[in-house]
C-alpha positions in Angstrom: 106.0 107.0 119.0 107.0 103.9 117.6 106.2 100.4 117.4 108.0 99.9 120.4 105.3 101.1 122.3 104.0 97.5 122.5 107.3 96.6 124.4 106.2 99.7 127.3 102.6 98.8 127.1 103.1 95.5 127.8 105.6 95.9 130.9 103.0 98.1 132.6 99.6 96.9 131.7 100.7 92.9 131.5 103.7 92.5 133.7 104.5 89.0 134.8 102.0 87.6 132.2 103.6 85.3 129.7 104.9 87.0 126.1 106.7 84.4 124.5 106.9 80.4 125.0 109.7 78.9 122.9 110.3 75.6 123.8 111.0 75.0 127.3 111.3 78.8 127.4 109.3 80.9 128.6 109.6 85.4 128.7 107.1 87.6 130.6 106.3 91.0 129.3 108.5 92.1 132.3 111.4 90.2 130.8 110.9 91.1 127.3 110.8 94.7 128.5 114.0 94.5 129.7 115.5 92.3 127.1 114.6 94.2 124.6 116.0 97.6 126.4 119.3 95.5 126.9 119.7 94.5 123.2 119.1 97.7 121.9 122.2 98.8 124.0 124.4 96.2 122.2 123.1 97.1 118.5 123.8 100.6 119.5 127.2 100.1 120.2 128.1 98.0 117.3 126.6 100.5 115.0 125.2 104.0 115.8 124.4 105.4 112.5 121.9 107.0 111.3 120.8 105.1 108.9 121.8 102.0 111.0 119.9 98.5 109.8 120.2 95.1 110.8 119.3 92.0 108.6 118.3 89.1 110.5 118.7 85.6 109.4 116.6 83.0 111.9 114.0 81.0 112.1 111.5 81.8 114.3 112.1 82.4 117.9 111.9 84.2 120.8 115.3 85.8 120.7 114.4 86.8 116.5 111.3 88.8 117.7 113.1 90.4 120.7 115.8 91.5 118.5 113.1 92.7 115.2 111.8 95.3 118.3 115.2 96.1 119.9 116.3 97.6 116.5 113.3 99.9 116.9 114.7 100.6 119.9 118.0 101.4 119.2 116.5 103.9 116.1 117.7 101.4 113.8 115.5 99.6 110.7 115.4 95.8 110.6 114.8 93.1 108.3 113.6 89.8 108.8 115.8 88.0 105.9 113.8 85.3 103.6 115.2 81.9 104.9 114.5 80.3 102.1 116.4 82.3 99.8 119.6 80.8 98.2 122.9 82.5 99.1 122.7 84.7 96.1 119.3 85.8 96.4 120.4 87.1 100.6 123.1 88.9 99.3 121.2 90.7 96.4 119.0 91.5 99.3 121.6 92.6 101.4 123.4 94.5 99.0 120.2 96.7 98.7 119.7 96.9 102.1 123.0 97.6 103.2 122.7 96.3 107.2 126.2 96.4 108.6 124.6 94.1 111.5 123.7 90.4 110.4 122.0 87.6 113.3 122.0 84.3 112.7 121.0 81.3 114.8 122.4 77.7 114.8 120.7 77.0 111.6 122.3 79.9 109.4 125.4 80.3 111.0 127.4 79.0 108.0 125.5 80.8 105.4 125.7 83.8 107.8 129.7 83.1 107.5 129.6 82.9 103.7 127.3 86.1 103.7 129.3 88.3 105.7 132.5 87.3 103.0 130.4 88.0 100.5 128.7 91.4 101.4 131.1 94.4 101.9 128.4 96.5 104.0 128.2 93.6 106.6 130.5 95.0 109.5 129.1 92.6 112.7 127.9 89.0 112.7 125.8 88.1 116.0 125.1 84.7 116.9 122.1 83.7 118.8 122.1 79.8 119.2 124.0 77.2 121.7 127.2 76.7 119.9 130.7 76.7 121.0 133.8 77.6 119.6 132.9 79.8 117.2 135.2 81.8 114.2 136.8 85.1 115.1 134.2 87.4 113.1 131.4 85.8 115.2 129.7 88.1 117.9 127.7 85.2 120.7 124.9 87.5 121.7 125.0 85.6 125.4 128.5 87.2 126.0 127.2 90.1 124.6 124.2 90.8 126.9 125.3 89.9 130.2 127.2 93.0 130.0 125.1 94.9 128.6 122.7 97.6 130.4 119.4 99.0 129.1 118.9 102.1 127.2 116.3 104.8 126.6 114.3 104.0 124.3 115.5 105.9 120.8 112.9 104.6 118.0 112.3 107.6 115.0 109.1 109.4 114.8 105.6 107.7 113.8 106.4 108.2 110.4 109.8 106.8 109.9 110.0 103.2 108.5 109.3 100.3 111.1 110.7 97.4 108.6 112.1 96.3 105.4 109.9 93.3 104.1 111.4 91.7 100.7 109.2 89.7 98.3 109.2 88.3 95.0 112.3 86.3 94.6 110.9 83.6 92.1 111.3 86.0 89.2 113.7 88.9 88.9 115.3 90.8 91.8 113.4 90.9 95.3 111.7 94.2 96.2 112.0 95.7 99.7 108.5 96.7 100.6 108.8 99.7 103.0 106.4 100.2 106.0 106.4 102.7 108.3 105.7 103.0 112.1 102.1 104.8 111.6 101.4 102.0 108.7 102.4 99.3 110.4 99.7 100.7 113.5 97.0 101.3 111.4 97.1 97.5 109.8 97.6 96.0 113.2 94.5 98.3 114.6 92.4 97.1 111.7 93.4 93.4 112.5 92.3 94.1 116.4 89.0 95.6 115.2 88.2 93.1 112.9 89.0 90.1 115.0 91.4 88.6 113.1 93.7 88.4 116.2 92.0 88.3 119.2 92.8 87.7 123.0 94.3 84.2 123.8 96.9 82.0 123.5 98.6 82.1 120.0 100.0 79.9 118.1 102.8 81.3 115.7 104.1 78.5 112.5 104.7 80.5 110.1 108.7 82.5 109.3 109.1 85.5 110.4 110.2 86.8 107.1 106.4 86.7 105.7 104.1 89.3 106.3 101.8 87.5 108.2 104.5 86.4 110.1 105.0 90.1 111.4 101.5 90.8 111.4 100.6 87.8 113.9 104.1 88.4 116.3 103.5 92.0 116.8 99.4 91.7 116.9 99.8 89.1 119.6 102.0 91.9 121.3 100.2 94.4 121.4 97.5 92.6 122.7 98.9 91.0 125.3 99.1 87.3 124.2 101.2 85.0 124.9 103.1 83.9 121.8 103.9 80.2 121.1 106.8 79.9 118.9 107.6 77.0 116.7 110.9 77.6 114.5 109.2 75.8 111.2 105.7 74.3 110.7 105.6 70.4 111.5 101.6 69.1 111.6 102.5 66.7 114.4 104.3 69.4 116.9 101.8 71.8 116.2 98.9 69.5 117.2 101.0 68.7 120.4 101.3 72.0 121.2 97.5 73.1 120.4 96.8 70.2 122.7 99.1 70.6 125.7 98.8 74.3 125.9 95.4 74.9 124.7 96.2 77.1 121.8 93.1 79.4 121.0 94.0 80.5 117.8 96.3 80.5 114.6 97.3 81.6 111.3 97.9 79.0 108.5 98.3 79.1 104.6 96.6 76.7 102.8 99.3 74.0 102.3 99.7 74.0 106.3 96.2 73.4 106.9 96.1 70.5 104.2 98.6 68.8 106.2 97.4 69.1 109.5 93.8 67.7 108.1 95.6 64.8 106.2 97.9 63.7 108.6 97.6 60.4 109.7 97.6 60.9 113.6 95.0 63.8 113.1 92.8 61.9 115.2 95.1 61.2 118.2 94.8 65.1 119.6 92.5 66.9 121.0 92.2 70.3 119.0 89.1 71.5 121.0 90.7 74.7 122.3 91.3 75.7 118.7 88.6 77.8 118.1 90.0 80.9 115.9 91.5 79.2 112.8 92.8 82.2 110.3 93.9 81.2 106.8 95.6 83.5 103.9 98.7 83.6 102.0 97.2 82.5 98.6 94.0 80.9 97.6 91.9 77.7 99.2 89.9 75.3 97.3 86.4 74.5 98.2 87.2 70.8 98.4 90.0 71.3 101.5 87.9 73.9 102.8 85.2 71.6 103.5 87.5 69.2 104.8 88.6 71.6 107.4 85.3 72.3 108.2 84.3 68.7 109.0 87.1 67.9 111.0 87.6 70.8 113.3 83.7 71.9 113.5 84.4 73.9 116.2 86.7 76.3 114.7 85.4 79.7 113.2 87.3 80.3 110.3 88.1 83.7 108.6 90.1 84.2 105.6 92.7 87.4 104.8 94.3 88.9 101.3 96.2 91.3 100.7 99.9 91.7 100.2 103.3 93.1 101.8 102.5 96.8 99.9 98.7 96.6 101.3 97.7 94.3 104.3 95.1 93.2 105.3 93.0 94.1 102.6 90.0 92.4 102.9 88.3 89.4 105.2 85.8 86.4 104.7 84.4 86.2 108.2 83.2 83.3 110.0 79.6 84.0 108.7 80.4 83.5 105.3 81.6 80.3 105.3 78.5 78.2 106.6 75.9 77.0 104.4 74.8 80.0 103.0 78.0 81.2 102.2 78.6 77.8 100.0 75.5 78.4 98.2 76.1 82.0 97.4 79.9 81.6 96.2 81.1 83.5 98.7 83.4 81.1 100.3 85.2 81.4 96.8 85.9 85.1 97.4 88.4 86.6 99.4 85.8 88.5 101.3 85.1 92.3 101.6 87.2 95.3 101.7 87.9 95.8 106.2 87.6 98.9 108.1 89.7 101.2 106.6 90.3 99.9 103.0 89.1 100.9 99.3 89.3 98.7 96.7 88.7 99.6 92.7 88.9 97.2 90.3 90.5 98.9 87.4 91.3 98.3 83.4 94.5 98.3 81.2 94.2 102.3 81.6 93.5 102.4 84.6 90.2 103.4 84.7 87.3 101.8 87.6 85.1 98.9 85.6 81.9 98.1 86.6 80.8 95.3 89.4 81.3 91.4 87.8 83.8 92.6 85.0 87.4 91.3 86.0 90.2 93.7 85.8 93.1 94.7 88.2 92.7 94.7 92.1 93.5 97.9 93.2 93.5 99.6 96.7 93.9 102.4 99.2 94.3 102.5 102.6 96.5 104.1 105.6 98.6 101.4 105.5 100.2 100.6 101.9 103.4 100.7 101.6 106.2 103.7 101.4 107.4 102.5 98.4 110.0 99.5 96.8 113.6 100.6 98.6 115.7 101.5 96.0 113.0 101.3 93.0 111.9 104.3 92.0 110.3 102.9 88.9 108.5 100.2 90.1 107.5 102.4 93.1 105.9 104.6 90.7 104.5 101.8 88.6 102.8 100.0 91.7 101.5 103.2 94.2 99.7 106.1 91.6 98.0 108.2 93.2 97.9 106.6 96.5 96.7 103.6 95.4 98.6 100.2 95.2 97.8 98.5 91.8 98.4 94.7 93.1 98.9 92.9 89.8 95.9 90.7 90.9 93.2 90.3 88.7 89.9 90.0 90.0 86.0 91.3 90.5 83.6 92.9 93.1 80.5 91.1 93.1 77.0 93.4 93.2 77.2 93.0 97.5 81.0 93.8 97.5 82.9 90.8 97.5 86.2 90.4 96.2 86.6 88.0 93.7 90.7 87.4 93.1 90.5 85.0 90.2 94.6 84.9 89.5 97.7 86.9 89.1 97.6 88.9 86.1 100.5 87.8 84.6 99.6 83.8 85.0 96.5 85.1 83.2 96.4 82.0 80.3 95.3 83.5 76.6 94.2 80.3 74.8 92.9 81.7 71.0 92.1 84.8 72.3 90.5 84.0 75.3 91.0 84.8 78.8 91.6 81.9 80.6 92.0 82.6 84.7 93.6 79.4 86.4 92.2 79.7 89.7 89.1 79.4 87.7 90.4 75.7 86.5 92.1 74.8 89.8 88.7 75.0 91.6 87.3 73.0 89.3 89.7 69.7 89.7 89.5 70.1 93.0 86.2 69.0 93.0 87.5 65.6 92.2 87.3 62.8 95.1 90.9 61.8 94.2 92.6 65.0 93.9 94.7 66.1 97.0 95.8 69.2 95.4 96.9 71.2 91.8 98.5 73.9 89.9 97.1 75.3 86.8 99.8 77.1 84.3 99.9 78.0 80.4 102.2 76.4 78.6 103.2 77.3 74.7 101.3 76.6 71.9 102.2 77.1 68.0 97.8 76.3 67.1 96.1 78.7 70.3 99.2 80.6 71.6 99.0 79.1 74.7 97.4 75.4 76.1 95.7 75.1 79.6 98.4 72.5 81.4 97.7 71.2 84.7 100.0 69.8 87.4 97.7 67.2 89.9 98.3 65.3 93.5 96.7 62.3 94.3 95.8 61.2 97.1 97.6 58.1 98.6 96.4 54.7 96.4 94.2 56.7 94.2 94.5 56.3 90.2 93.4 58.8 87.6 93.9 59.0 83.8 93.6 62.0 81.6 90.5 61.3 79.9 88.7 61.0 82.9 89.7 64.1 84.4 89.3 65.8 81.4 85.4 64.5 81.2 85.2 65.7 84.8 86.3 69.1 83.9 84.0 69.4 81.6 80.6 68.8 84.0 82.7 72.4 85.4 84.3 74.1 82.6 83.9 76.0 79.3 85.6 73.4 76.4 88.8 75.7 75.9 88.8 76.3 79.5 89.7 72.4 80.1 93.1 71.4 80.3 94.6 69.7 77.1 97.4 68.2 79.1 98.2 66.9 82.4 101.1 65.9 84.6 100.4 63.5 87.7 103.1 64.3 90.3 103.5 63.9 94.2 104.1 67.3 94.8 103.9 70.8 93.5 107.3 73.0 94.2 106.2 76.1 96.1 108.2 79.4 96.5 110.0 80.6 99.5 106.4 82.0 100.9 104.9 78.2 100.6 102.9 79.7 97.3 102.7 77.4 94.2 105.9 78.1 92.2 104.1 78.4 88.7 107.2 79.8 86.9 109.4 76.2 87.6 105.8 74.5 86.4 106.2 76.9 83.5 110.0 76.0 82.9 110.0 71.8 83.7 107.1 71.9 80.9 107.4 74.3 78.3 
């Protein structure tokens, strides 16, 4: 059994019920069945290896998701490639993936080109967009279908590996996260049972390539929702399309959901049908999550961490964000630990620390990862003993909430002391003016390191350094303020739409 039984499921319990809307297209579960029988047959025959993978290199769409299952189908192990890598950063991955199959779409047909030169083990280029006239190498998957007929299904055993997932990227080389089949079940069964994805129509902005990309697609699937696909987020179509086709829930990271609240024509739709609003990816500040909650009242909101090697790991349910919840601090934690999941927060030797002392986040559940592809070491440096060490530092409070206070690493030591900056960050997002920031240490010959801050503003607002500083300071510990700051219009993010501390780090230092 595979993940593929989603793809049966759905044919016999769902039928002519819509799977996918992508534009003006639209799939049933009958159709996807079928579609995704039929591609496996052409992956098959283009490479029938056993250890056959297949990178692929889209945005969003109907036609990516079809072909991330029909690889399951044809026993193969695919990868949804990180869009926003550069051209070198693809074809480290690539190398250290080695998928002789690569499929592109109209946006990454040339970069698909300069990959396959590039990359020895790529044997097959497939092409699913509209063009014409394409070079030699170039397989169009139309021609390729319409003569192709379906096969058996011939996905691996439970425990083989489902997918590939890279991260990292903004410092060293990418790792490929490896899930299995069974993993892969158990997270999505936790998800069903928790509510995070529940019946209804779906809404689906994020890529593909991040995990909560996968986890929405295939959770939508095997619940028998119909999928709408947008190939990038854009705050105007998606309130179009929550408004025309009454969109019941969605997934958005932070940044996403700052647009959508801020965006001039917010008040020209009618978002009523919204009701299931699910947010992750990295942390929210109290500030824009009382925004949200003013202006889509409506909405229940529930929050999810974790990360490609663990996930989900835990959830802030709807409960905990009302009043209460804002009294209590919890709506500054990530939540608690969901059905299935342990979580020990752990010292420099590894050993459990008591309940309000920060340490790193670690956890255990039946669905962390394999291991890093090809990375022995930092396989064995991340999963001991069963349990993912996450590199996140953070507490469990006395009623079990997860605290996730910042990445150990961006951990700032200012004259010996411990400095988190999500700690500082919440605390200049209090400020009227402030539309969003990004708290990083910088060096310093007196203290080691200084507490820097990058800062938005919003549109017409002014604010000098001394007065944010005296604001800090109604918030802060004195060598917890920021000694210097840097007024910008906007913060570069990674590839995942996370603040990019490490080009803060190198623009200032």
């Amino acid at each position: 059994m595979s993940i593929t039984q989603f793809i049966h499921r759905g044919k016999h319990m769902y039928g002519e019920r819509t799977a996918f809307v992508y534009g003006q297209r639209t799939t049933s579960y009958n159709e996807l069945h079928e579609r995704v029988s039929r591609s496996a047959a052409i992956l098959q025959q283009l490479d029938s290896s056993e250890d056959a993978r297949i990178g692929l290199l889209t945005a969003a769409s109907d036609l990516a998701i079809t072909l991330f299952f029909a690889s399951s189908w044809a026993g193969m192990v695919p990868n949804y490639l990180n869009i926003r890598w550069s051209e070198h950063e693809l074809a480290g991955s690539i190398d250290d993936f080695r998928c002789r199959i690569l499929v592109v779409d109209d946006l990454f047909l040339d970069l698909g080109l300069a990959l396959q030169r590039r990359c020895d083990c790529i044997e097959h280029l497939i092409y699913i967009g509209e063009r014409e006239n394409l070079p030699s190498s170039v397989l169009k998957y139309d021609s390729l279908y319409a003569s192709a007929e379906a096969i058996e299904d011939d996905s691996v055993d439970i425990d083989g590996l489902a997918y590939i997932n890279y991260t990292g990227g903004t410092t060293g080389k990418g790792k490929g996260v490896m899930i299995s089949h069974r993993s892969h079940f158990a997270a999505l069964n936790t998800i069903a049972a928790e509510g995070f994805v529940t019946a209804g129509d779906t809404l689906m902005a994020l890529p593909l390539f991040h995990i909560s990309g996968i986890a929405v697609s295939n959770s939508a699937l095997m619940l028998g929702n119909t999928l709408h696909i947008l190939p990038a987020f854009d705050p105007v179509q998606v309130m179009q399309v929550v408004q025309e086709r009454q969109i019941v829930q969605a997934l958005l990271i932070p940044t996403m959901l700052q647009m959508l609240v801020n965006h001039p024509q917010f008040e020209e739709f009618d978002l009523s049908s919204l009701r299931h609003i699910r947010y992750g990816a990295s942390p929210i500040d109290q500030a824009l999550l009382a925004q949200v909650q003013r202006k889509l009242p409506w909405a229940d909101l529930m929050q999810v961490y974790g990360q490609t090697e663990c996930v989900p790991a835990t959830f802030l349910h709807h409960r905990d964000h009302g009043e209460a919840g804002v009294a209590s601090g919890r709506t500054r934690s990530a939540g608690t630990p969901c059905l299935g999941v342990e979580i020990i927060i752990r010292d420099e030797d590894g050993k459990p620390l008591p309940r309000g002392e920060i340490g790193e986040i670690t956890m255990r559940s039946s669905f962390v990862m394999e291991g890093y592809l090809n990375m022995p070491e930092q396989t064995a440096t991340a999963l001991r003993d069963g349990w993912v060490y996450t590199g996140d530092a953070g507490y469990m409070s006395e009623d079990d909430f997860l605290y996730v206070v910042d990445r150990i690493k961006d951990m700032i030591i200012s004259g010996g002391e411990n400095i988190y900056s999500a700690e500082v960050e919440n605390a200049i997002a209090q400020h009227e003016a402030v539309v969003q920031c990004a708290v990083v240490g910088l060096s310093d010959e007196k203290w080691g390191e200084k507490v820097h801050a990058e800062v938005v503003l919003n549109p017409g607002a002014s604010l000098s350094d001394s007065e944010l500083t005296e604001f800090c300071r109604k918030y802060l510990a004195t060598y917890k303020v920021p000694k210097s700051f840097c007024f910008v219009e906007a913060i570069p993010l990674t590839a995942v739409g996370k603040v990019d501390k490490v080009t803060i780090r190198q623009l200032r230092d």
